[in-house]
N, C-alpha and C positions, 0 to 999 in steps of 0.2 A: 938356754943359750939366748944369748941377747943380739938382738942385731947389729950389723955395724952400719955404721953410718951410710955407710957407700950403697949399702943396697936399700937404702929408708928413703933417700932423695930418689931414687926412680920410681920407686912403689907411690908415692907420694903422688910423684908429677902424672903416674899415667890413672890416680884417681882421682887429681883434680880437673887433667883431661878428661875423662871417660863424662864426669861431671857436670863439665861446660857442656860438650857435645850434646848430652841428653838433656838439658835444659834448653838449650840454645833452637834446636828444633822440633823437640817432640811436644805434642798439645797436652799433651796430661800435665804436665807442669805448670800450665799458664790457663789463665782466665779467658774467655769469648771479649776479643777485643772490639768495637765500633768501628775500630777506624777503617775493616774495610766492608762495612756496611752500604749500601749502593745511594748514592747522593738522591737529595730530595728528585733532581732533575732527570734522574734515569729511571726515578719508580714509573709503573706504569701510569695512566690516566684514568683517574675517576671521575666517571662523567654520573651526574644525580639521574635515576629513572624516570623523570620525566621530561629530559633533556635528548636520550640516546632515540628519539624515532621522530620525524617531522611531522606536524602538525594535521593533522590528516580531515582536521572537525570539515570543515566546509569544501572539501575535494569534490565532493559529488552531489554541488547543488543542482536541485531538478526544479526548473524553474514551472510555474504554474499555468503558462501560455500551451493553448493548445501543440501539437507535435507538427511540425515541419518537414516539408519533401529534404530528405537527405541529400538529393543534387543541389537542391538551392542552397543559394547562398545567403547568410546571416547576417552579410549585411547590408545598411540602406543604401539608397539614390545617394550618393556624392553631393553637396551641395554645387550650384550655377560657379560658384568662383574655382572650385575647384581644377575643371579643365584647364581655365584661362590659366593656373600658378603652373599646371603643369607643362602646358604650350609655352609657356614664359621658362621652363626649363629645360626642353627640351624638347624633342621632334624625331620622327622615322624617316629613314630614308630607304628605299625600297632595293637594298643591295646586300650585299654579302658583307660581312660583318669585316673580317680582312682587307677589302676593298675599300671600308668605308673608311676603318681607320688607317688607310695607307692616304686617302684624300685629305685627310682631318692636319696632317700636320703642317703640308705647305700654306692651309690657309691662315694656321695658328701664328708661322714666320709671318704675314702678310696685315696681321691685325695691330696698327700701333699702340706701345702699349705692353705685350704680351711677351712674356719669357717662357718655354719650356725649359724646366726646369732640369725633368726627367719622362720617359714615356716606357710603360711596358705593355706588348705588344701580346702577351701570352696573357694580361689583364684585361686589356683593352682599354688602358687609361694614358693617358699625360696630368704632369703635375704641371700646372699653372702657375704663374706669378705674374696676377692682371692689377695694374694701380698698386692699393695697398691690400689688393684680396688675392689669397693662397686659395685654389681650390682645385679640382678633378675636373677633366674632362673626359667621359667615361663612353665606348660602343660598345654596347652590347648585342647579342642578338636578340630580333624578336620576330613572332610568327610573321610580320610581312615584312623582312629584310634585318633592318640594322635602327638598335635608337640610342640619339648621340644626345647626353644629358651632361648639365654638370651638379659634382658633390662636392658639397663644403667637407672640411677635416672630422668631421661630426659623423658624414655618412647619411646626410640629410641632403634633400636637395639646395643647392645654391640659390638666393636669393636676390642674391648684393648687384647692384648699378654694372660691377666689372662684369660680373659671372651672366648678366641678362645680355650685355653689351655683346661677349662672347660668341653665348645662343645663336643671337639675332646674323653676326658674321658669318657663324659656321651655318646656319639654315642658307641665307643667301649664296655663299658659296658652293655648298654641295647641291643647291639650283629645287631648293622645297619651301 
């Protein structure tokens, strides 16, 4: 018996279906492809072994000078000009640190010259804009009261003509 036509076009169609299907998603058919291979940027990091641990040779140099009182201190006498850069930047004033900086701002209005910028009170700083010099006028506390310095944008102390100019107001005026 031969078949007829009518039933050869469905047997046909559901084994070129069956066909696709198993090709189209099972891996036995097809090759290990690259293309989802993980980009050079997502491999992990290879670092060379003598790179992976910091440098450790000279950590624990023991110098050759006889052993020192552990309370002392390591280092020298300050040189003579030293005090004087630091009086030229600033000064204590024998009060309470809140107090001091509640004094510090009327004087800072009263200095010509002088812009507060900005001031935070939980810093204990004002930003200054003296002449063409940007810098900190900073109270801190210290063991005999309050010391009112100023910092350049560096975090150094201030140097410049405006910032000594400053000083010298705010010393006079808080009466030290």
């Amino acid at each position: 018996m031969q078949p007829s036509r009518s039933m050869l076009r469905p047997a046909v169609a559901v084994a070129l279906a069956t066909t696709l299907v198993a090709t189209a998603g099972c891996s036995w058919f097809r090759k290990d492809s690259a293309l989802y291979a993980p980009a050079p940027q997502d491999r992990p990091l290879e670092v060379p072994p003598d790179l992976d641990r910091p440098d450790t040779s000279s950590a624990m140099a023991v110098s050759d000078a006889a052993p020192a009182s552990v309370t002392r201190s390591g280092m020298a006498t300050p040189p003579a000009a030293a005090p004087q850069a630091a009086a030229a930047n600033g000064f204590t004033v024998a009060a309470a640190r809140d107090d001091v900086f509640a004094r510090v701002e009327p004087i800072l209005a009263g200095i010509e010259g002088v812009t507060v910028v900005s001031k935070a009170q939980l810093l204990g700083t004002y930003d200054i804009d003296a002449g063409d010099s940007k810098f900190l006028v900073r109270v801190a506390s210290a063991d005999s009261g309050s010391y009112v310095s100023a910092v350049d944008p560096r975090g150094v102390p201030a140097t410049g003509e405006d910032a000594t100019r400053v000083i010298e107001a705010l010393r006079a005026g808080l009466g030290q």
